[in-house]
PDB file of N, CA, C, O and CB in Angstrom:
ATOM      1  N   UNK A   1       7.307  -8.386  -3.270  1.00  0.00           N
ATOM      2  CA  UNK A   1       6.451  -7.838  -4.295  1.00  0.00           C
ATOM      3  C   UNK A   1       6.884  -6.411  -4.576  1.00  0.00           C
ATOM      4  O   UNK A   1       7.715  -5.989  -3.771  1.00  0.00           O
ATOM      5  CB  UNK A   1       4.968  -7.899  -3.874  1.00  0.00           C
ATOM      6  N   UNK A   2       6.682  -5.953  -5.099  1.00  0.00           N
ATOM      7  CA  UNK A   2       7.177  -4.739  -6.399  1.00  0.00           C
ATOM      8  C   UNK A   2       5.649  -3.590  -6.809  1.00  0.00           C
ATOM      9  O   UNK A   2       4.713  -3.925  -7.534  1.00  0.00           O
ATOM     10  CB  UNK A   2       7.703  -5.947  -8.327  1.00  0.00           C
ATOM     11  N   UNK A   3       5.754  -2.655  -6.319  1.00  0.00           N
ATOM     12  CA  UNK A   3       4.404  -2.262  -6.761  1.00  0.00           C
ATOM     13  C   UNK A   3       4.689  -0.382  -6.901  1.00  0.00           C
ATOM     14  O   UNK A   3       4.898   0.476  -6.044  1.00  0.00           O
ATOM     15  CB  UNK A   3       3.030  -2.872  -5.391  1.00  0.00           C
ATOM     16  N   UNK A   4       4.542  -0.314  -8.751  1.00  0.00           N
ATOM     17  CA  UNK A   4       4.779   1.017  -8.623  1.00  0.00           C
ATOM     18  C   UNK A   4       3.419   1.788  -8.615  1.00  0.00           C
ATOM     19  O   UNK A   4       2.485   1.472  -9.352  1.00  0.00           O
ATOM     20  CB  UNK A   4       5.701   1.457  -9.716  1.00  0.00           C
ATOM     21  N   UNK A   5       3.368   3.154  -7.445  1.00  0.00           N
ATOM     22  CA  UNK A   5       2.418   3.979  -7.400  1.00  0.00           C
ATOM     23  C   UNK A   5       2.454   5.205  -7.704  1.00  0.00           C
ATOM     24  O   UNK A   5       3.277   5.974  -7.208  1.00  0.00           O
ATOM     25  CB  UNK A   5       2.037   3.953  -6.513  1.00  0.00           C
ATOM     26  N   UNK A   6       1.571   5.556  -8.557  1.00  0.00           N
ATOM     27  CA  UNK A   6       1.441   6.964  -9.492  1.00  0.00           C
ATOM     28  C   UNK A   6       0.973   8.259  -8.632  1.00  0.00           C
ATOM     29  O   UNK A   6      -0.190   8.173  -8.239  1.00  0.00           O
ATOM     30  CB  UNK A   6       0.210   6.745 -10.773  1.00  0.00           C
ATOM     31  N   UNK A   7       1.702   9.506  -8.248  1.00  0.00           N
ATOM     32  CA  UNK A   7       0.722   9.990  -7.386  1.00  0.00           C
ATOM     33  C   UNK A   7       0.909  11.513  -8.011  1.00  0.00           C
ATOM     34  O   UNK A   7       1.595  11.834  -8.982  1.00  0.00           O
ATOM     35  CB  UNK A   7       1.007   9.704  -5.636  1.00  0.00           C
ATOM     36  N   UNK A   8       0.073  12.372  -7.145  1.00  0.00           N
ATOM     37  CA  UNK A   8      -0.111  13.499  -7.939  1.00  0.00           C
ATOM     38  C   UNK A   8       0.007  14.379  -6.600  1.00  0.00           C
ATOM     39  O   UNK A   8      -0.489  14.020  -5.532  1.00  0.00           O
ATOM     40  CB  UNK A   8      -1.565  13.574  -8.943  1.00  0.00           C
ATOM     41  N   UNK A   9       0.796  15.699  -6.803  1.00  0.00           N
ATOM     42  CA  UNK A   9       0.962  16.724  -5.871  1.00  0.00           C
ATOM     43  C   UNK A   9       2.718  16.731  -5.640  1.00  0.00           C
ATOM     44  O   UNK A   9       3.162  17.612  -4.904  1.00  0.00           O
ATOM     45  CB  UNK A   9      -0.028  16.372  -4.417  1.00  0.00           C
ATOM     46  N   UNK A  10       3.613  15.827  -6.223  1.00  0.00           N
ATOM     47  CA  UNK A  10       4.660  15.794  -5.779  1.00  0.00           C
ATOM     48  C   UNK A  10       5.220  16.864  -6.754  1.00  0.00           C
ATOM     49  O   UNK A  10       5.164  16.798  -7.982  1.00  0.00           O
ATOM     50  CB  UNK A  10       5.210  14.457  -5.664  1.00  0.00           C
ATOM     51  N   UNK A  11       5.751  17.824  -6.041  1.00  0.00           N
ATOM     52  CA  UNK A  11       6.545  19.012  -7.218  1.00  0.00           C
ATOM     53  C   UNK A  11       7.967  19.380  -6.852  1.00  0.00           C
ATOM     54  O   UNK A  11       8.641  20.156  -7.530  1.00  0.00           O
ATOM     55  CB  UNK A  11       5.722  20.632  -7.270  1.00  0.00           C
ATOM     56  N   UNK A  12       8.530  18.590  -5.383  1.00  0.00           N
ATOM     57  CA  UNK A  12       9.971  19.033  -5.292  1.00  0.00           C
ATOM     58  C   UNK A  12      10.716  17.934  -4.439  1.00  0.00           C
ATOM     59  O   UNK A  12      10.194  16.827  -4.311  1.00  0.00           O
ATOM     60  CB  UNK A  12      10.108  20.554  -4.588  1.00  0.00           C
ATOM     61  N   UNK A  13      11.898  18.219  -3.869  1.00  0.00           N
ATOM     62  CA  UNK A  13      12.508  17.256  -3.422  1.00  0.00           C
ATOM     63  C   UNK A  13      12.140  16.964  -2.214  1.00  0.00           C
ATOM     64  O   UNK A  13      12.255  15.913  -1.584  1.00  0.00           O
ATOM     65  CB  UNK A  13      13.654  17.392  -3.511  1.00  0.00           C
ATOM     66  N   UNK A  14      11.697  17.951  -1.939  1.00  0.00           N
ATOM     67  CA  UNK A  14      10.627  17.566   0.016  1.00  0.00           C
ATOM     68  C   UNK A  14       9.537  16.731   0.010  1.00  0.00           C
ATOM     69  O   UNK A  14       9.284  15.782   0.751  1.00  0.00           O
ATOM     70  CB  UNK A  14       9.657  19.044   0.855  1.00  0.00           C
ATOM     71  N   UNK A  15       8.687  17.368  -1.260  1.00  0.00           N
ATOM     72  CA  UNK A  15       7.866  16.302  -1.449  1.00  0.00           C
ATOM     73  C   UNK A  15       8.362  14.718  -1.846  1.00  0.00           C
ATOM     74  O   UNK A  15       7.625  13.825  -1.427  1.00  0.00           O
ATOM     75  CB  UNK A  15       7.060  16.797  -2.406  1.00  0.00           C
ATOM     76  N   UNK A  16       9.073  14.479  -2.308  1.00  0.00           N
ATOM     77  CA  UNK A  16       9.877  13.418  -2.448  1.00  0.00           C
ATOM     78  C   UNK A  16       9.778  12.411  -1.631  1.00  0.00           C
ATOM     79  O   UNK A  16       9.143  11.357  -1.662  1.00  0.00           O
ATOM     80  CB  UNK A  16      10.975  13.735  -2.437  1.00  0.00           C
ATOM     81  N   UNK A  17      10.868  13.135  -0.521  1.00  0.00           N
ATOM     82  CA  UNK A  17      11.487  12.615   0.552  1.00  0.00           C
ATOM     83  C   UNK A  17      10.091  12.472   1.879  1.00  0.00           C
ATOM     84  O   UNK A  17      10.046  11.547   2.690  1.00  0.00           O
ATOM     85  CB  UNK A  17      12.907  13.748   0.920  1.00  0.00           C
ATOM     86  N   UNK A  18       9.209  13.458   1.818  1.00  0.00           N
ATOM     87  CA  UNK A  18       7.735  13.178   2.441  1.00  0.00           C
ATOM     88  C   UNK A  18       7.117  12.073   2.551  1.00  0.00           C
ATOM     89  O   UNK A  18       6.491  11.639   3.518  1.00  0.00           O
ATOM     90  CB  UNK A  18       6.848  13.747   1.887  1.00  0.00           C
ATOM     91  N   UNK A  19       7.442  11.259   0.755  1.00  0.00           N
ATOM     92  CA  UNK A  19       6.455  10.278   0.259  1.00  0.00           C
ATOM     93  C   UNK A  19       7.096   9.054   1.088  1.00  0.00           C
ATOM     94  O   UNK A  19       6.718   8.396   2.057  1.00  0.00           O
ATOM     95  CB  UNK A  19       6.375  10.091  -1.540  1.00  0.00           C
ATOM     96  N   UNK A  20       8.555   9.046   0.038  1.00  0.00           N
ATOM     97  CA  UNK A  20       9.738   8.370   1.169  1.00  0.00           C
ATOM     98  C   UNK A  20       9.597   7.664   2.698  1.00  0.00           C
ATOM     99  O   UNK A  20       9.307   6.620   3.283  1.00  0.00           O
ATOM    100  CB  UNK A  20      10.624   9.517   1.527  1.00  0.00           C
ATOM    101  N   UNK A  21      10.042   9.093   2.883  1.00  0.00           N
ATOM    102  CA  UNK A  21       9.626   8.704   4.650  1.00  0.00           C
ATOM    103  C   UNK A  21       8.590   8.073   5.059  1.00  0.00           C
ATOM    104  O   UNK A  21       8.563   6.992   5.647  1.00  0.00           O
ATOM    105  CB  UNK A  21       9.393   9.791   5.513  1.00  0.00           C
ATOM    106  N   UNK A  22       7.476   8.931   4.667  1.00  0.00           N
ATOM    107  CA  UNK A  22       6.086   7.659   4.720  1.00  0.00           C
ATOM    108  C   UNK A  22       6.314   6.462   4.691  1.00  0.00           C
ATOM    109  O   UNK A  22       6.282   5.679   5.640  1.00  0.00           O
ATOM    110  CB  UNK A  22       5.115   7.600   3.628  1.00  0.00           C
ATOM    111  N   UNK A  23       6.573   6.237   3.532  1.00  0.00           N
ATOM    112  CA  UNK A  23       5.956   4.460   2.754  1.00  0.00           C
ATOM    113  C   UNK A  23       7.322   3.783   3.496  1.00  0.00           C
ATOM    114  O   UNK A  23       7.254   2.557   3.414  1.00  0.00           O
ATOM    115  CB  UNK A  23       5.941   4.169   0.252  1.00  0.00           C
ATOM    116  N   UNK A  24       8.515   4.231   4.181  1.00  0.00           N
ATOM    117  CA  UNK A  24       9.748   3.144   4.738  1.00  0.00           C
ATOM    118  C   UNK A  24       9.097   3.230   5.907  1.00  0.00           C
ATOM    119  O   UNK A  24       9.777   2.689   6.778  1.00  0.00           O
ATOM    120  CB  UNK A  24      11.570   3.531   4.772  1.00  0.00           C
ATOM    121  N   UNK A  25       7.947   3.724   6.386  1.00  0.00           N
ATOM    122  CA  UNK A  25       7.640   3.585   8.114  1.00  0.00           C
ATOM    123  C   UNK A  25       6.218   3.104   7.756  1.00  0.00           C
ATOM    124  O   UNK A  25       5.332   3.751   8.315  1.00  0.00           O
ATOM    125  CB  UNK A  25       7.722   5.262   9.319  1.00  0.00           C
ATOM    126  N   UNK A  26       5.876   2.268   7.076  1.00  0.00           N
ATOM    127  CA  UNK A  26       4.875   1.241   7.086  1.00  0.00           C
ATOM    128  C   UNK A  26       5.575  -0.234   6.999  1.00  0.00           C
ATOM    129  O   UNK A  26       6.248  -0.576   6.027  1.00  0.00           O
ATOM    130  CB  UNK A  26       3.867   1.502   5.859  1.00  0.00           C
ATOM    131  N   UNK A  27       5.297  -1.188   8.300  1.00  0.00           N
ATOM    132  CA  UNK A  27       5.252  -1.876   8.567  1.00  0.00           C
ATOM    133  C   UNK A  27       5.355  -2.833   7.102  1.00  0.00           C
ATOM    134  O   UNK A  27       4.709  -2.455   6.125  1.00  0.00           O
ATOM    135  CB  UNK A  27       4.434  -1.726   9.445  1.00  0.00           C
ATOM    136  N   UNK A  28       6.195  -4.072   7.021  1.00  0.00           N
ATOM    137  CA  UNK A  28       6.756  -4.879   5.612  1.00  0.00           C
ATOM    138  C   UNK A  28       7.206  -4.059   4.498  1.00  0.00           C
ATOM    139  O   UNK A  28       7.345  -4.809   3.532  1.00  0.00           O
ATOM    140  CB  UNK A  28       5.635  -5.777   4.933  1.00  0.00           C
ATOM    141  N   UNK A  29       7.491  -2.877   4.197  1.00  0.00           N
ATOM    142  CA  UNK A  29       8.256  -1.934   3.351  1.00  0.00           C
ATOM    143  C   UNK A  29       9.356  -2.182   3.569  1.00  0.00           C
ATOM    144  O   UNK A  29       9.842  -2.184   4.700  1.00  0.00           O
ATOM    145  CB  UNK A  29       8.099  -0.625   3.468  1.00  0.00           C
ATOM    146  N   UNK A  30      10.289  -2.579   1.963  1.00  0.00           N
ATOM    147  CA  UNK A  30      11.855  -2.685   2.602  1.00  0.00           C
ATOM    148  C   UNK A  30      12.380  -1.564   1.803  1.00  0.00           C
ATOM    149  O   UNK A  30      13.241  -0.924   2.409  1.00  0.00           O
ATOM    150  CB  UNK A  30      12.829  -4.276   2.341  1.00  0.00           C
ATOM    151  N   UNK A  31      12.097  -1.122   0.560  1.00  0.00           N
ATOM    152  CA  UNK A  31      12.367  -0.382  -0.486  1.00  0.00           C
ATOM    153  C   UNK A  31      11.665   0.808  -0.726  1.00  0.00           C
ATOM    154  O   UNK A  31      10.514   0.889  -0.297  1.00  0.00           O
ATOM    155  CB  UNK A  31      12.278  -1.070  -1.439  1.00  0.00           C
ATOM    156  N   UNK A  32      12.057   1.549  -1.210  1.00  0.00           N
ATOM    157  CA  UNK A  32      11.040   2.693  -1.630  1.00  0.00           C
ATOM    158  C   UNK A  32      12.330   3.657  -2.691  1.00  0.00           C
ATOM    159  O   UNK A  32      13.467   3.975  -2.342  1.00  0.00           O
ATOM    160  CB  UNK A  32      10.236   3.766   0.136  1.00  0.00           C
ATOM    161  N   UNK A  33      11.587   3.953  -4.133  1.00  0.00           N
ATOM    162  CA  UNK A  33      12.660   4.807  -4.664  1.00  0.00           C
ATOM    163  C   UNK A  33      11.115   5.799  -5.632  1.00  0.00           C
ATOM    164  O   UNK A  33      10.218   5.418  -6.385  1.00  0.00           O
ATOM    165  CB  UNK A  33      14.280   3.673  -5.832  1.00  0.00           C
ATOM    166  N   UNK A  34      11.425   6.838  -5.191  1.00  0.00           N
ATOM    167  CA  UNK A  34      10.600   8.168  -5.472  1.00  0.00           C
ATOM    168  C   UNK A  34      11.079   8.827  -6.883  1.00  0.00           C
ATOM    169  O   UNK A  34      12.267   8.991  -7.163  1.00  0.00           O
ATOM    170  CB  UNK A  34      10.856   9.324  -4.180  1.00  0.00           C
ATOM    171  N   UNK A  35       9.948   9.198  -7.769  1.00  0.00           N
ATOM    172  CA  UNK A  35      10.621   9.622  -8.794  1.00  0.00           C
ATOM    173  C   UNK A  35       9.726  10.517  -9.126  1.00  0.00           C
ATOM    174  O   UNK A  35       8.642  10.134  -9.567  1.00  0.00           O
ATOM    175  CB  UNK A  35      11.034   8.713  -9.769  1.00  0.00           C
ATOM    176  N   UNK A  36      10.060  12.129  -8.952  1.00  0.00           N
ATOM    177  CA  UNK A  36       9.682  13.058  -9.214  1.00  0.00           C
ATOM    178  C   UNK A  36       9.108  13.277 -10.552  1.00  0.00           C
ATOM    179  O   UNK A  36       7.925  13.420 -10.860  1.00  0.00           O
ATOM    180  CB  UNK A  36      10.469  13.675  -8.901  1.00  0.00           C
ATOM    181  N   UNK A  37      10.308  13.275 -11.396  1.00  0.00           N
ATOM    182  CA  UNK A  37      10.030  13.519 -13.053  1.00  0.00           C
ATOM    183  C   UNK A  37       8.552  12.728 -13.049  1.00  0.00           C
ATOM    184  O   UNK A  37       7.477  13.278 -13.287  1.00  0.00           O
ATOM    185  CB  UNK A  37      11.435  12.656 -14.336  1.00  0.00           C
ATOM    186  N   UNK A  38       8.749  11.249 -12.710  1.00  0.00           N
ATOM    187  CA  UNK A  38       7.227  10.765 -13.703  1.00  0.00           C
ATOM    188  C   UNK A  38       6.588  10.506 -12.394  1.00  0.00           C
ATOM    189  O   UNK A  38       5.999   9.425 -12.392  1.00  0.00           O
ATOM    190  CB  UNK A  38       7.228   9.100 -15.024  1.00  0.00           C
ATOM    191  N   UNK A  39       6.534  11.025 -11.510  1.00  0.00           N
ATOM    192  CA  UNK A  39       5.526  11.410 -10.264  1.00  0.00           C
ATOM    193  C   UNK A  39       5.069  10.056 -10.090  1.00  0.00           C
ATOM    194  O   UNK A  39       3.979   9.648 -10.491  1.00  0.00           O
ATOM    195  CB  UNK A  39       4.177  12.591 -10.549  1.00  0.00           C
ATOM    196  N   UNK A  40       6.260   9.106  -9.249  1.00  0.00           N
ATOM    197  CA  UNK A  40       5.874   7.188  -9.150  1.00  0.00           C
ATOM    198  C   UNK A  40       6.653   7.462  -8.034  1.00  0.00           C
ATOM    199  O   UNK A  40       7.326   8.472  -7.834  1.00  0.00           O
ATOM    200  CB  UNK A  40       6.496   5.655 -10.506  1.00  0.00           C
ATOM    201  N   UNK A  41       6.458   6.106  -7.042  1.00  0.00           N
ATOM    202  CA  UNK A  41       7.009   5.499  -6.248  1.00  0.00           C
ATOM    203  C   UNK A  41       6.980   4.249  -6.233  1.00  0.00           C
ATOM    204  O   UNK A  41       5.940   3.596  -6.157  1.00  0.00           O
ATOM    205  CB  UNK A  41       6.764   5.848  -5.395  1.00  0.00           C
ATOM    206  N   UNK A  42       8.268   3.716  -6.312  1.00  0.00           N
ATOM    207  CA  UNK A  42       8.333   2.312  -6.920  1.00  0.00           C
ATOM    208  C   UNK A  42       8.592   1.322  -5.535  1.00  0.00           C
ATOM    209  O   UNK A  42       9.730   1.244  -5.072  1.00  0.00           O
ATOM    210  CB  UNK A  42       9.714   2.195  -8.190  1.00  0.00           C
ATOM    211  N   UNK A  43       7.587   0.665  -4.989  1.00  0.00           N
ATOM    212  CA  UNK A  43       8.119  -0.079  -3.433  1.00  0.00           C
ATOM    213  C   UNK A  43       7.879  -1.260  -3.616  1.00  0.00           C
ATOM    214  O   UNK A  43       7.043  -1.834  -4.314  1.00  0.00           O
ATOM    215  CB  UNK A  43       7.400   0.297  -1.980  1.00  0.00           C
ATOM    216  N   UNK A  44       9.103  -1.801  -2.568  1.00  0.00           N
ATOM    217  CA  UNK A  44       9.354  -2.939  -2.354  1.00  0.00           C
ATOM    218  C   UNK A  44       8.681  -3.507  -1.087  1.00  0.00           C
ATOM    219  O   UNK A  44       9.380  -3.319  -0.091  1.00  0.00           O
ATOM    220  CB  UNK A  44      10.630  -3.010  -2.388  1.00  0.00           C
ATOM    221  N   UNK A  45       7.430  -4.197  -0.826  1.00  0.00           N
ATOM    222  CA  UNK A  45       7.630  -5.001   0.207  1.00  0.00           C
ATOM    223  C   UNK A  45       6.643  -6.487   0.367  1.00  0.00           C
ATOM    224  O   UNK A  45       5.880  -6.980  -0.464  1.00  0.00           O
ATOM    225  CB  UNK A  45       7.458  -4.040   1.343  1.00  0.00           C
ATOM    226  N   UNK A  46       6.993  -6.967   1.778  1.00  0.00           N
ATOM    227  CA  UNK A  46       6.105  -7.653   1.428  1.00  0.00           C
ATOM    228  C   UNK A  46       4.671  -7.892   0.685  1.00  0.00           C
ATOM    229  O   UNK A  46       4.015  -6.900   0.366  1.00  0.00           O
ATOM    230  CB  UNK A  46       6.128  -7.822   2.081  1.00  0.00           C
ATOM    231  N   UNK A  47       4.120  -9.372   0.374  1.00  0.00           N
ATOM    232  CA  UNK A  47       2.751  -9.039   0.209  1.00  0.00           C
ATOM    233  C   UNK A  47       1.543  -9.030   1.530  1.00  0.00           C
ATOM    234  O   UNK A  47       0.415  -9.451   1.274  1.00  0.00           O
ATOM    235  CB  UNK A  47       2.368 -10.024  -0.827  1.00  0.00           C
ATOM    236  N   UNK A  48       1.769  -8.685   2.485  1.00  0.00           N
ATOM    237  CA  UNK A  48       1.350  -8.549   3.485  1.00  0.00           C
ATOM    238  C   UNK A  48       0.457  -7.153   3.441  1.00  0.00           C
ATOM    239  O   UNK A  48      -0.655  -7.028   3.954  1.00  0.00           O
ATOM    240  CB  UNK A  48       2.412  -8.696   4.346  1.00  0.00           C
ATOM    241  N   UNK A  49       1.261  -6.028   2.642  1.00  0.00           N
ATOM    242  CA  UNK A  49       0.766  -4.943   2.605  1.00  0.00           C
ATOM    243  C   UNK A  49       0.018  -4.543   1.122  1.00  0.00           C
ATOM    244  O   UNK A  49       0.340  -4.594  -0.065  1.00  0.00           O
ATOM    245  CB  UNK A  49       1.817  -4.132   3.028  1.00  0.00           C
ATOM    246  N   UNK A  50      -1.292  -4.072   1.984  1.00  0.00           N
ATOM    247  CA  UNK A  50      -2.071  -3.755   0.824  1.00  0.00           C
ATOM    248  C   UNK A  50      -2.297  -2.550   0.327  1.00  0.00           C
ATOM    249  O   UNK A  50      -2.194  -1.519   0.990  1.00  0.00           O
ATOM    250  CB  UNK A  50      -3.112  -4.153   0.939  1.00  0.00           C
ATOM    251  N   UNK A  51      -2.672  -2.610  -1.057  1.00  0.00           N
ATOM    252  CA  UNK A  51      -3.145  -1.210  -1.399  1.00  0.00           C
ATOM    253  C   UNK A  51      -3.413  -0.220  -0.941  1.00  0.00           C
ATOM    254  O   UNK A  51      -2.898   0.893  -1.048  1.00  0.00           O
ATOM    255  CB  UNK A  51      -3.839  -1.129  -1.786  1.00  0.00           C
ATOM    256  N   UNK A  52      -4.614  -0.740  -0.159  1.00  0.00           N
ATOM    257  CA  UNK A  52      -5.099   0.768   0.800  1.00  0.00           C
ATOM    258  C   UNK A  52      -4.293   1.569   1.622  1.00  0.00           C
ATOM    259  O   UNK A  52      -4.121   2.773   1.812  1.00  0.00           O
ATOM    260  CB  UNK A  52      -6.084   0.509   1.835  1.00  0.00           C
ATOM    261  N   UNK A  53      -3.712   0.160   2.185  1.00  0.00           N
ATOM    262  CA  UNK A  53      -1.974   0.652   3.484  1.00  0.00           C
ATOM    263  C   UNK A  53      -1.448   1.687   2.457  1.00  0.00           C
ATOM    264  O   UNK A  53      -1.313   2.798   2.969  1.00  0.00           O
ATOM    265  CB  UNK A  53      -0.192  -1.067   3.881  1.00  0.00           C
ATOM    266  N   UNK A  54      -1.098   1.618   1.074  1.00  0.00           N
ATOM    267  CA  UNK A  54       0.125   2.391   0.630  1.00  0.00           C
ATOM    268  C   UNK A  54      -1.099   3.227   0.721  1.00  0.00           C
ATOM    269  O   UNK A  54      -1.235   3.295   1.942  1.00  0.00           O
ATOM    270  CB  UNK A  54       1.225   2.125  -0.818  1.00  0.00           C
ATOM    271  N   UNK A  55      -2.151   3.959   0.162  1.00  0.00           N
ATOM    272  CA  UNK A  55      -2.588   5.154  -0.402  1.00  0.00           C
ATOM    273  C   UNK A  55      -2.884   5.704   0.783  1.00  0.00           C
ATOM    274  O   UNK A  55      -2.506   6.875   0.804  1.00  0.00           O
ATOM    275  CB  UNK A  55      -3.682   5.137  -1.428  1.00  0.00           C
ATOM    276  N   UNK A  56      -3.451   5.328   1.880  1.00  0.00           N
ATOM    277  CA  UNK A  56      -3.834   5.753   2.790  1.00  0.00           C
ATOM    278  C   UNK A  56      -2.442   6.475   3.714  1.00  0.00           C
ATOM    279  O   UNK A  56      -2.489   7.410   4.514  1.00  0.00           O
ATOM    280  CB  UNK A  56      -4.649   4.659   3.312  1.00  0.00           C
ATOM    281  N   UNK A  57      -1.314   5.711   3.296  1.00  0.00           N
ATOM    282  CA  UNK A  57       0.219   6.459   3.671  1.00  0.00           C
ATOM    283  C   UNK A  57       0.031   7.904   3.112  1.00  0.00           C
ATOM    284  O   UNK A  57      -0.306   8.973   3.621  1.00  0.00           O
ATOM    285  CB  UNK A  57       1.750   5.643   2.814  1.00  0.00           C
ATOM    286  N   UNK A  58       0.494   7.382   1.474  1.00  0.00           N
ATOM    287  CA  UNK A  58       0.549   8.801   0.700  1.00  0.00           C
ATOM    288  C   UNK A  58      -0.549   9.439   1.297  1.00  0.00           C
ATOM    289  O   UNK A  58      -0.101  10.116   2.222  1.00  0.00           O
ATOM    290  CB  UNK A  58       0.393   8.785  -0.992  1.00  0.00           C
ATOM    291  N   UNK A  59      -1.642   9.543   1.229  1.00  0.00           N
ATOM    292  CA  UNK A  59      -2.851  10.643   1.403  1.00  0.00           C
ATOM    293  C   UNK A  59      -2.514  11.134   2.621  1.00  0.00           C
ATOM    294  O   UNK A  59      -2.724  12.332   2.807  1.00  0.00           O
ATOM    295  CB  UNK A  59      -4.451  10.111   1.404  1.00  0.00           C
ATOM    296  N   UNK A  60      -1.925  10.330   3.706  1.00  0.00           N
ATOM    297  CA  UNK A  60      -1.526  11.095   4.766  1.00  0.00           C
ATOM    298  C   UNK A  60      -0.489  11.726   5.128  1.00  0.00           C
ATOM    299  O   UNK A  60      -0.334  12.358   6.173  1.00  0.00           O
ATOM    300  CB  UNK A  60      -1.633  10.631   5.488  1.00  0.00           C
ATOM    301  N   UNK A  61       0.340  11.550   4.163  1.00  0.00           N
ATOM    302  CA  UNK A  61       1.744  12.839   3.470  1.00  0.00           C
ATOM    303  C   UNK A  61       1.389  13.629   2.878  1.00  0.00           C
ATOM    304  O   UNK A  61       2.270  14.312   2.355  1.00  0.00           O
ATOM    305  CB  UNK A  61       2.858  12.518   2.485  1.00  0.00           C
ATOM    306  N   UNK A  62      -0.017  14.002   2.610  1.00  0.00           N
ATOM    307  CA  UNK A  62      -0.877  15.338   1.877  1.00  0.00           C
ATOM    308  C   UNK A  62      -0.828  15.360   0.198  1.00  0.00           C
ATOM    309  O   UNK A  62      -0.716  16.340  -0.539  1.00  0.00           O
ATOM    310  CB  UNK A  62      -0.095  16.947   2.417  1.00  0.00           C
ATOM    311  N   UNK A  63      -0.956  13.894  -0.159  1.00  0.00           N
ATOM    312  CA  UNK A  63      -0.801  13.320  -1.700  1.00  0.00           C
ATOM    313  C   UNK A  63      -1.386  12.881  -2.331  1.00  0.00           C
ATOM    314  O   UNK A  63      -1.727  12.018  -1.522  1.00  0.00           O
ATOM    315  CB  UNK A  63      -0.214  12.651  -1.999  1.00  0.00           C
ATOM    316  N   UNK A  64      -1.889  12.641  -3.142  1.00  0.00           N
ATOM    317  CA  UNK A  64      -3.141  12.106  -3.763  1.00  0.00           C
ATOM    318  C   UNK A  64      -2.495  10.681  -4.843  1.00  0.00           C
ATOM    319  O   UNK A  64      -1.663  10.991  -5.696  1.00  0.00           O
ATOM    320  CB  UNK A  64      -4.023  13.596  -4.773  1.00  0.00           C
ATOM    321  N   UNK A  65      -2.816   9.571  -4.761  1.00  0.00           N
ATOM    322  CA  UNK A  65      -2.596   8.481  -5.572  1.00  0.00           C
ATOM    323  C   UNK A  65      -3.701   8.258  -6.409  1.00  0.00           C
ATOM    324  O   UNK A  65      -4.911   8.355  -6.210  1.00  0.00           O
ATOM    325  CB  UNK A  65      -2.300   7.352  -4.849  1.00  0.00           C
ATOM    326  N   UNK A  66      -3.134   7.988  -7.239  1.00  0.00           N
ATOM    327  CA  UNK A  66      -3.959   7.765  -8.556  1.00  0.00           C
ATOM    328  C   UNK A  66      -3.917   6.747  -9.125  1.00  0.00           C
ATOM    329  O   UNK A  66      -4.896   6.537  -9.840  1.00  0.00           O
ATOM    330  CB  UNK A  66      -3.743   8.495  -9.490  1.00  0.00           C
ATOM    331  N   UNK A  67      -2.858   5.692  -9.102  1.00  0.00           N
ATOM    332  CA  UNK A  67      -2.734   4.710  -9.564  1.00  0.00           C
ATOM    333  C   UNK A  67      -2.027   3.598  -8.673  1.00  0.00           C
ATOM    334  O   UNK A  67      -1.281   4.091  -7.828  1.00  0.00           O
ATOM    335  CB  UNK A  67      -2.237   5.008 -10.631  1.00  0.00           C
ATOM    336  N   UNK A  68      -2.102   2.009  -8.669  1.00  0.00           N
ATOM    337  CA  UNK A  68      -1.212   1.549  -8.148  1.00  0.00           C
ATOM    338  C   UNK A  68      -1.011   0.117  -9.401  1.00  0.00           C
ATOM    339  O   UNK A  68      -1.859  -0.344 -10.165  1.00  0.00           O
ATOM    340  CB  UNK A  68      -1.586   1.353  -6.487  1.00  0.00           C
ATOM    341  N   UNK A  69       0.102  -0.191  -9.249  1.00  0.00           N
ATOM    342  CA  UNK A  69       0.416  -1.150 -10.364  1.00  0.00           C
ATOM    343  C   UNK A  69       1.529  -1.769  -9.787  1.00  0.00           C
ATOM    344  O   UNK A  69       2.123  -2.660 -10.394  1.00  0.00           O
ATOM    345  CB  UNK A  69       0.716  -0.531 -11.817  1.00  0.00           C
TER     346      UNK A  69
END
Protein backbone atom coordinates (compact mmCIF):
# COMPACT_ATOMS: atom_id res chain seq x y z
CA UNK A 1 0.00 0.00 0.00
CA UNK A 2 1.09 3.54 -0.91
CA UNK A 3 0.03 6.28 1.40
CA UNK A 4 1.05 9.90 0.93
CA UNK A 5 1.24 12.08 4.26
CA UNK A 6 1.00 15.84 4.39
CA UNK A 7 2.86 17.28 7.32
CA UNK A 8 3.67 20.59 8.61
CA UNK A 9 6.96 21.87 10.46
CA UNK A 10 9.34 20.36 7.88
CA UNK A 11 11.66 23.41 6.75
CA UNK A 12 15.11 21.72 5.95
CA UNK A 13 17.01 18.76 5.08
CA UNK A 14 17.29 17.48 8.78
CA UNK A 15 13.94 17.78 9.07
CA UNK A 16 13.62 15.61 6.15
CA UNK A 17 15.80 12.99 6.98
CA UNK A 18 14.09 13.12 10.86
CA UNK A 19 10.75 12.21 9.18
CA UNK A 20 12.72 9.54 7.12
CA UNK A 21 14.36 7.91 9.75
CA UNK A 22 11.22 7.69 11.68
CA UNK A 23 8.70 6.20 9.33
CA UNK A 24 11.82 3.32 7.90
CA UNK A 25 11.96 2.22 11.74
CA UNK A 26 8.29 1.40 11.99
CA UNK A 27 7.74 -2.02 11.76
CA UNK A 28 6.10 -3.11 7.75
CA UNK A 29 7.63 0.24 6.19
CA UNK A 30 9.65 -0.64 3.14
CA UNK A 31 9.75 2.84 1.41
CA UNK A 32 9.71 6.22 2.46
CA UNK A 33 10.58 9.30 0.00
CA UNK A 34 10.28 12.87 1.84
CA UNK A 35 9.51 15.88 -0.03
CA UNK A 36 10.26 19.08 1.40
CA UNK A 37 9.02 21.50 -1.36
CA UNK A 38 5.29 20.16 -0.96
CA UNK A 39 5.87 19.11 2.74
CA UNK A 40 4.60 15.00 1.91
CA UNK A 41 5.95 11.81 2.68
CA UNK A 42 5.11 9.34 0.32
CA UNK A 43 5.37 5.51 2.12
CA UNK A 44 5.41 2.36 1.15
CA UNK A 45 4.28 -0.40 3.36
CA UNK A 46 2.40 -2.94 4.30
CA UNK A 47 -1.34 -2.76 5.10
CA UNK A 48 -0.69 -3.90 8.45
CA UNK A 49 0.21 -0.37 9.39
CA UNK A 50 -2.16 2.11 10.31
CA UNK A 51 -2.74 5.61 10.27
CA UNK A 52 -2.27 6.37 13.70
CA UNK A 53 1.23 4.21 13.58
CA UNK A 54 2.36 6.79 10.82
CA UNK A 55 1.18 10.12 12.72
CA UNK A 56 1.97 9.09 15.94
CA UNK A 57 5.75 8.41 14.24
CA UNK A 58 5.79 11.89 12.72
CA UNK A 59 4.43 13.64 15.96
CA UNK A 60 7.16 11.90 17.64
CA UNK A 61 9.88 13.41 15.25
CA UNK A 62 8.39 16.82 16.60
CA UNK A 63 5.87 17.14 13.38
CA UNK A 64 2.60 17.73 13.00
CA UNK A 65 0.45 15.68 10.19
CA UNK A 66 -2.26 17.00 8.71
CA UNK A 67 -3.26 14.84 6.22
CA UNK A 68 -2.99 11.20 5.22
CA UNK A 69 -4.06 9.92 1.74
Amino acid sequence: MKKTISIEGMSCGHCANSVEKALLAVSGVQQVAVDIASKTAVVEANASVSDDVLTKTVADAGFQVVDIA
